[in-house]
C-alpha positions as CSV (number, residue, x, y, z in Angstrom):
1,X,19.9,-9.0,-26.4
2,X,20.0,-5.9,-28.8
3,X,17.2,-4.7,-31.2
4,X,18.3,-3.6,-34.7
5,X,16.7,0.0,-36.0
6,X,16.8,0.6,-39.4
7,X,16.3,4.2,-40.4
8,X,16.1,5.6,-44.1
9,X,18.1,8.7,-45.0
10,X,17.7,10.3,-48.4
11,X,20.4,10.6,-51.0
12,X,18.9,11.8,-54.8
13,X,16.5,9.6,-53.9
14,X,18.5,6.4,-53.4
15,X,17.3,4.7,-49.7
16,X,20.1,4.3,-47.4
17,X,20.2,1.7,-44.4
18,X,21.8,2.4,-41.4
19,X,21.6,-0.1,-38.6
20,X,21.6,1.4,-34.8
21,X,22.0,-1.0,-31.8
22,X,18.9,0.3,-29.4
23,X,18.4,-1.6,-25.7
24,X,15.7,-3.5,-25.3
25,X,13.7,-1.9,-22.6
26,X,12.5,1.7,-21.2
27,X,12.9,3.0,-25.0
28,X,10.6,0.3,-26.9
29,X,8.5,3.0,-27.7
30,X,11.2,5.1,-29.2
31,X,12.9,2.2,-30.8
32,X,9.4,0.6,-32.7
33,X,8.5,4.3,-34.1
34,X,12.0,4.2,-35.8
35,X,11.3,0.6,-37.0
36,X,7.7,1.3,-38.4
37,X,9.3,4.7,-40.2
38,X,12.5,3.0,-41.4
39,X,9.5,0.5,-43.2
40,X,7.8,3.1,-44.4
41,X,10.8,5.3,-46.2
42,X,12.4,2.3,-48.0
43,X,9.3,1.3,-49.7
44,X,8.8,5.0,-50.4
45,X,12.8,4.6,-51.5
46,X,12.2,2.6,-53.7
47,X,8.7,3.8,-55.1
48,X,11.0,6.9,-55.9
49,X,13.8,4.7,-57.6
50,X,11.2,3.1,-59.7
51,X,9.5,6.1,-61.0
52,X,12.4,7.5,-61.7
53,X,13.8,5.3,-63.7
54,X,11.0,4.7,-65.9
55,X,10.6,8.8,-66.6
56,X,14.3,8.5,-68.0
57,X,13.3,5.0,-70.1
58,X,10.3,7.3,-71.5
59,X,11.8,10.2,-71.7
60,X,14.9,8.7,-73.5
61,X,12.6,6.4,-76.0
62,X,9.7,9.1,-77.0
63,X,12.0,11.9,-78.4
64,X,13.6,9.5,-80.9
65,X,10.6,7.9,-81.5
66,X,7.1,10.4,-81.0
67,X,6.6,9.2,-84.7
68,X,6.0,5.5,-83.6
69,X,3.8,6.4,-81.1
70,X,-0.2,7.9,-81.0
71,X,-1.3,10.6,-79.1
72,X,-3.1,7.9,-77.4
73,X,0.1,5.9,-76.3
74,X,0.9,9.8,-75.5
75,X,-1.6,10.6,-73.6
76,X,-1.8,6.8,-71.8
77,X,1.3,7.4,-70.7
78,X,0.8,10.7,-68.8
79,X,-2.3,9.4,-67.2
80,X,0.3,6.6,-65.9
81,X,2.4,9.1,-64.6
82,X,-0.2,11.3,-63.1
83,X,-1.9,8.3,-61.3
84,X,1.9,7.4,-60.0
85,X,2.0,10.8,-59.0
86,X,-1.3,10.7,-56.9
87,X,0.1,7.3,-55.6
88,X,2.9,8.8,-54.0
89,X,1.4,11.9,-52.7
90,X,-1.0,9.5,-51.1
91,X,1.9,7.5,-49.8
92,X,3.8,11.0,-48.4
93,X,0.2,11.5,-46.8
94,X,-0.1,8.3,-45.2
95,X,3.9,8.7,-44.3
96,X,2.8,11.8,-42.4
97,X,-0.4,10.3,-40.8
98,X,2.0,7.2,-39.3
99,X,4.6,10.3,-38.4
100,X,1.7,11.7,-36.2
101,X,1.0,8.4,-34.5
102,X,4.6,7.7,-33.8
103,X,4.1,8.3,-29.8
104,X,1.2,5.7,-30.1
105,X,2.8,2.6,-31.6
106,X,5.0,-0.3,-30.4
107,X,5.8,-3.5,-31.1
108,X,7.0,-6.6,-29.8
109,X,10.4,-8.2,-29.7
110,X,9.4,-10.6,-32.4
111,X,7.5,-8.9,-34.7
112,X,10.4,-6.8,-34.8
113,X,12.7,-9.8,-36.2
114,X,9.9,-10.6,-38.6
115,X,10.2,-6.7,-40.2
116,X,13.4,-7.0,-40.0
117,X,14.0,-9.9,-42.3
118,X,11.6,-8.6,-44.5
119,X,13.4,-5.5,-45.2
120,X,16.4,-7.4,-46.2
121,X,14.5,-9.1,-48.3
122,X,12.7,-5.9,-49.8
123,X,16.4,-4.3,-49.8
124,X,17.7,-7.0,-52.0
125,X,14.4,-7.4,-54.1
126,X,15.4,-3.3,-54.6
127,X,18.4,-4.0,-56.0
128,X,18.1,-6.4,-57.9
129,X,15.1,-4.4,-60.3
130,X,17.6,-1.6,-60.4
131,X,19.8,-3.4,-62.0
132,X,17.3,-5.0,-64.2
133,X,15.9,-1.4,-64.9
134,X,19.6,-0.4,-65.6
135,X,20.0,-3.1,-67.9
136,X,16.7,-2.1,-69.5
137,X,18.1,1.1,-70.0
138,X,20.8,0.0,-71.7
139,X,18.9,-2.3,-74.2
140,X,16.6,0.1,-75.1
141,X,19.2,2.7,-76.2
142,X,20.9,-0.3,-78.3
143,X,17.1,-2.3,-79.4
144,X,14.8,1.5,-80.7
145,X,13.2,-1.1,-82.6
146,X,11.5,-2.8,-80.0
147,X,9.7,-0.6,-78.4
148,X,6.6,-2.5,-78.6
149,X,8.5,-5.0,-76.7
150,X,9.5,-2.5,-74.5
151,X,5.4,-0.9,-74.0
152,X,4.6,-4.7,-72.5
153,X,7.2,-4.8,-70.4
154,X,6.0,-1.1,-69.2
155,X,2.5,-2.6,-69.1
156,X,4.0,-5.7,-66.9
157,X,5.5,-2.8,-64.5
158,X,2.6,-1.1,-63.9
159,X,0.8,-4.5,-62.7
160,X,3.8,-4.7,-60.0
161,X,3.2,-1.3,-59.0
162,X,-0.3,-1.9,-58.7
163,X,0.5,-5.3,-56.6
164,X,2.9,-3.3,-54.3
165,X,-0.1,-0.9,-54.1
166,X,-2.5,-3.7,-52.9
167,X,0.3,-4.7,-50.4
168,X,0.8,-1.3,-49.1
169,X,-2.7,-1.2,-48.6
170,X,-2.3,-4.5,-46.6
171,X,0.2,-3.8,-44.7
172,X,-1.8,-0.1,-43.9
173,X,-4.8,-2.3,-42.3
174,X,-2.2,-4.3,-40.4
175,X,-0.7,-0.9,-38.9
176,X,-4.2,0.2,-37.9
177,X,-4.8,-2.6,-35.7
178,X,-1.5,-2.6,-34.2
179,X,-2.4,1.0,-33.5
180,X,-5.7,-0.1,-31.6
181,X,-3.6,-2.7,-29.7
182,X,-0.9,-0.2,-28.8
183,X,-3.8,2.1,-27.6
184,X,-5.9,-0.9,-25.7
185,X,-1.9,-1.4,-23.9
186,X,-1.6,2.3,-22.8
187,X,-4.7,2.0,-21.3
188,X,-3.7,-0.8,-19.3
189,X,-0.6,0.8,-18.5
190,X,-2.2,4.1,-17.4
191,X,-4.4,1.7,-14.9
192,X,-1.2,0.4,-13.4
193,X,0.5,3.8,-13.2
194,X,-2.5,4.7,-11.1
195,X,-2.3,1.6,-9.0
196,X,1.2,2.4,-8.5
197,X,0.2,6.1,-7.0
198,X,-2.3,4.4,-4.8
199,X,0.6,2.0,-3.3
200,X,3.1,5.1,-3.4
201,X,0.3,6.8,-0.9
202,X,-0.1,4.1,0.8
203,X,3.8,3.7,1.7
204,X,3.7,7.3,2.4
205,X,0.6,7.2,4.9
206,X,2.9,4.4,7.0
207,X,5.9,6.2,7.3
208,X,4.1,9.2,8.5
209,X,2.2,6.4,10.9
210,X,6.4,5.0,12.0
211,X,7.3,8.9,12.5
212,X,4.4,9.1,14.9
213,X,5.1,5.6,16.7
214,X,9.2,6.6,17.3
215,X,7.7,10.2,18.6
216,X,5.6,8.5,21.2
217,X,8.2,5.9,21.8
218,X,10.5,9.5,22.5
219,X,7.6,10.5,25.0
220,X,6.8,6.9,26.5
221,X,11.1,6.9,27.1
222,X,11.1,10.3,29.0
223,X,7.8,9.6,31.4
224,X,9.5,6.6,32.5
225,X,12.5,8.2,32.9
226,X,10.8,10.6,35.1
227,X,9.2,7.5,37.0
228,X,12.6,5.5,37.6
229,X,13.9,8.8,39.5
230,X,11.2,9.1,41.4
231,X,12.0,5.7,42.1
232,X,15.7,5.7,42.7
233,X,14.5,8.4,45.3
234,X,12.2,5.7,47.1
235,X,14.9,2.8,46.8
236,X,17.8,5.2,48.4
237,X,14.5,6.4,51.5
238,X,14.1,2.1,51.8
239,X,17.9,1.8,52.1
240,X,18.1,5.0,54.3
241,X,15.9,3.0,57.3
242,X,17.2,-0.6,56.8
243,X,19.4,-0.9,59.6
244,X,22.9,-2.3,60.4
245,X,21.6,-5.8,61.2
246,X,18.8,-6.2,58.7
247,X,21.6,-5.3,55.8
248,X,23.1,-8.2,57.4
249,X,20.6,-10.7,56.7
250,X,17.4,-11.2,54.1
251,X,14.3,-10.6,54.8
252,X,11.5,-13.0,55.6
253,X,10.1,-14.9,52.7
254,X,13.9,-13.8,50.7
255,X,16.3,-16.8,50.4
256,X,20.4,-15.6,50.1
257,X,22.7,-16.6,48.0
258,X,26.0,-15.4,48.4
259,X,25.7,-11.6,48.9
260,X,21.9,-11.5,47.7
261,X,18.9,-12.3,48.5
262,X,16.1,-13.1,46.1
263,X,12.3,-13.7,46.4
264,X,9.8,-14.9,43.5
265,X,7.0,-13.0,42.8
266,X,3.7,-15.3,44.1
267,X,2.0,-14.2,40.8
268,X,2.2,-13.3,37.0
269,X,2.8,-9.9,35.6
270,X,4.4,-7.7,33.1
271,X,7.9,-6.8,33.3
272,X,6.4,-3.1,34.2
273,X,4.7,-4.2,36.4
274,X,7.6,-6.3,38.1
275,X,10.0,-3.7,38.0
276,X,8.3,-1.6,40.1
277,X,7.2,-4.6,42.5
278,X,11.0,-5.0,43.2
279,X,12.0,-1.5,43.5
280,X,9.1,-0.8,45.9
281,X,10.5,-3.3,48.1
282,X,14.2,-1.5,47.9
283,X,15.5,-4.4,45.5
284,X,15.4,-4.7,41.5
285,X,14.7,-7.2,39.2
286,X,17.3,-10.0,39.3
287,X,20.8,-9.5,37.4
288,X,22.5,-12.3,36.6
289,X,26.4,-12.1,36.8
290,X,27.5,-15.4,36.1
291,X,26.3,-19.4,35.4
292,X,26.2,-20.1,39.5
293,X,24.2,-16.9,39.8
294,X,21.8,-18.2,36.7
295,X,21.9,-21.8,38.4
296,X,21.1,-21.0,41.5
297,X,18.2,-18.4,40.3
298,X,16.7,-22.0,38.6
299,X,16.8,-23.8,41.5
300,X,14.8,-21.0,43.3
301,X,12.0,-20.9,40.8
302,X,12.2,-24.8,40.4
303,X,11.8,-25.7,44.2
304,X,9.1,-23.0,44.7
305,X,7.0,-23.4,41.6
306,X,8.5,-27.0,39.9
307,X,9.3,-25.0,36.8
308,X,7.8,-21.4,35.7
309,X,8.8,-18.1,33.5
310,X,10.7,-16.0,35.6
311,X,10.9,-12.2,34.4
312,X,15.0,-11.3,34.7
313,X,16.2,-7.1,34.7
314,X,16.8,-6.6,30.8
315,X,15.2,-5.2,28.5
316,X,15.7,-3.3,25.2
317,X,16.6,0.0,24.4
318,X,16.2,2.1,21.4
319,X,19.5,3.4,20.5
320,X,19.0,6.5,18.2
321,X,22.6,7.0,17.0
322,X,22.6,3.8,15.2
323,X,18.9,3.2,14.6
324,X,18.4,-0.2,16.5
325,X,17.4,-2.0,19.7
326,X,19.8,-3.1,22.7
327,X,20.0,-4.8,25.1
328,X,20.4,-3.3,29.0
329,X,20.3,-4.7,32.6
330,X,18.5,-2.5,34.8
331,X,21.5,-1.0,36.6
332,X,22.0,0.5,32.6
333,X,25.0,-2.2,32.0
334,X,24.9,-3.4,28.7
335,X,23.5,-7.2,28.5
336,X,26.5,-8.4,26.2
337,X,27.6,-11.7,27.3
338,X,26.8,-14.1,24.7
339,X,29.0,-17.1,25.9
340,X,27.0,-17.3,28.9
341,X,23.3,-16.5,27.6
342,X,21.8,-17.5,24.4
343,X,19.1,-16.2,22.7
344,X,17.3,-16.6,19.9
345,X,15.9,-13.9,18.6
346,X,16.6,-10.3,18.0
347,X,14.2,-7.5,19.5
348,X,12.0,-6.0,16.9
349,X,10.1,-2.3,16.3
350,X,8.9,-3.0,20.2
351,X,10.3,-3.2,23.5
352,X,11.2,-6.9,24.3
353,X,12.2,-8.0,27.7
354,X,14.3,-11.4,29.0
355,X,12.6,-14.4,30.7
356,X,14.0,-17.3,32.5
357,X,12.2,-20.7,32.0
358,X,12.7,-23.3,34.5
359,X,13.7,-25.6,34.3
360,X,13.5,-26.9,30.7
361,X,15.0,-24.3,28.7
362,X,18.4,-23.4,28.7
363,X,19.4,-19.9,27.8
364,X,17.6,-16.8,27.8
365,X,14.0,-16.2,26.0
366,X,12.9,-12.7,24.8
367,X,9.4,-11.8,25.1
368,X,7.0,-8.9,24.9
369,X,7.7,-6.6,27.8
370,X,4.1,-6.9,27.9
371,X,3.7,-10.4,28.6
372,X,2.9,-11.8,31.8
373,X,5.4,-14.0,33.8
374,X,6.6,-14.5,37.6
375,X,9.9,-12.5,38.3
376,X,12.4,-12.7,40.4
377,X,13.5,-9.6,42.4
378,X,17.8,-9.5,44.2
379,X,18.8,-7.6,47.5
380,X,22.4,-6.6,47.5
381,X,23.8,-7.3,51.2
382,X,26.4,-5.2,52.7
383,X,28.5,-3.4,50.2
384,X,27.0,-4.1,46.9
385,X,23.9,-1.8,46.3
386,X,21.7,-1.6,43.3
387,X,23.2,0.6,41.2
388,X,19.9,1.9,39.3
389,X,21.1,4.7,36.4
């Protein structure tokens, strides 16, 4: 929707209406102080047009006439003129006092129609008393005789202008009270700015606090960085003394499968804490290569525990080339096999890690890394060792 703005331009003292389409919007203020001036400089238009015209009806009537007329009449008449005149330097004062307030006012969308059909309204009035004070022109140059006619229809003038007076004076009281309403809004707006610099500093405070929680997430990363090679030193030591017949076989309390061996943890623990259970004992946290590898990792924990949470070896990653959290087996292999394991949820601003829940769920769960569950640790037999990156 578009606002009209109508703007008074001088031309020998004729008003001029332009109309100038203004978006409704971030310029409201800009687009009322041209509304309330536009109002202003068409009634001062036409205060002009008006006086005017009636000093060329006098002065055309008393030359050819100063005989008809008393130095009374006379002098009447220039008290008229010089209380017009006082009129409008009042109006050009009051004109300049709304000028100086212009940064203050506004106006809504609908007070804004109401002016604006009022103007038209004025603008029409406007011209049709020109042309009656044209046609009075005319009939007093053809009727000299009636002049006395002509002195009450002066005297019936003069009432309008004092009626428009009284309504200017109106429509003045009505300005002052927008202007304490626009002034009782910018207050209200000034509050909001300032609860909008308290929210800005608040947004600021927790992105300083997100900096600070990626740069220890950047320290956390390297210590246990430092701990898994201390670690991969250990497992390499275990597998160093296992000898040719014990690679051959799982150990006691380990049940095989294939070329593995696994063993459930007898307790709950986080995934920390499981990972290092299992790579103290030269194995790792379970991997899971395929469904008869998953099945057969359910039927463990089901006959041993008739249905638990089993920590598995992923867990995610914070990749910083693209901003976001992975998912990685332990051996560093990316976990991206979504045929064969489904899960729900994505990883969020933390570390999530996978469990197993047997045997009611199928698919994969993520949890807090921090959460405690069994876990299941895997032995590689002969040729397949863990290959911990």
């Amino acid at each position: 929707m578009e606002n009209v703005h109508y703007v008074n331009t001088g031309d020998n003292g004729r008003g001029e209406t332009k109309k100038e389409n203004v978006p409704s919007g971030g310029s409201k203020i800009f687009m009322l102080v041209g509304v309330s001036f536009g109002l202003l400089c068409i009634i001062q238009a036409a205060l002009n047009v008006s006086l005017r015209l009636q000093a060329a009806g006098i002065s055309n009537k008393i030359p050819s006439n100063v005989t008809m007329m008393s130095s009374d009449d006379i002098s009447n008449l220039i008290m008229e003129r010089d209380e017009l005149i006082q009129e409008t330097n009042q109006l050009n004062q009051d004109k300049n006092l709304l000028l100086q307030m212009n940064s203050q006012l506004n106006e809504i969308q609908q007070q804004l129609n109401r002016e604006k059909a009022t103007l038209v309204q004025e603008k029409e009035q406007l011209k049709r008393e020109k042309a009656t004070l044209v046609q009075e022109k005319e009939q007093l140059k053809r009727e000299k005789a009636t002049l006395v006619q002509e002195k009450e229809q002066l005297k019936r003038e003069k009432e309008t202008l004092v009626q428009e007076k009284e309504q200017l004076n109106r429509e003045k009281a009505t300005l002052v009270q927008e202007k304490e309403q626009l002034k009782r809004e910018k207050s209200t707006l000034v509050q909001e700015k300032e609860q909008l610099n308290r929210e800005k500093e608040m947004l600021v405070q927790e992105k300083n606090q997100l900096h600070q929680d990626k740069d220890q997430l950047e320290k956390d990363k390297k210590e246990l960085q430092g701990i898994n090679t201390n670690q991969q030193l250990q497992i390499q030591e275990l597998r160093a003394q296992n000898t040719a017949p014990n690679a051959q076989g799982c150990p006691q309390g380990w049940v095989r499968f294939q070329l593995s061996c696994y063993q459930v943890s007898s307790h709950e623990n986080t995934w920390y804490f499981a990972k290092q259970d299992c790579e103290s004992k030269g194995a790792h946290l379970v991997i899971i290569n395929g469904q008869q590898e998953e099945s057969n990792i359910r039927t463990i924990g089901s006959f041993d525990f008739s249905g638990v949470t089993m920590w598995l070896g992923v867990s995610s990653h914070y990749d910083p080339d693209t901003y976001s959290w992975i998912w990685k087996w332990v051996d560093g292999s990316w976990f991206n096999n979504p045929e064969i394991f489904q899960i729900s949820h994505l990883p969020g601003s933390f570390a999530w890690c996978i469990y197993l829940h047997t045997p009611v769920h199928n698919g994969l769960i993520p949890d807090n890394c921090q959460a405690l569950h069994y876990w299941v640790c895997e032995k590689e037999l002969q040729s397949s060792p863990f290959r911990l990156k």
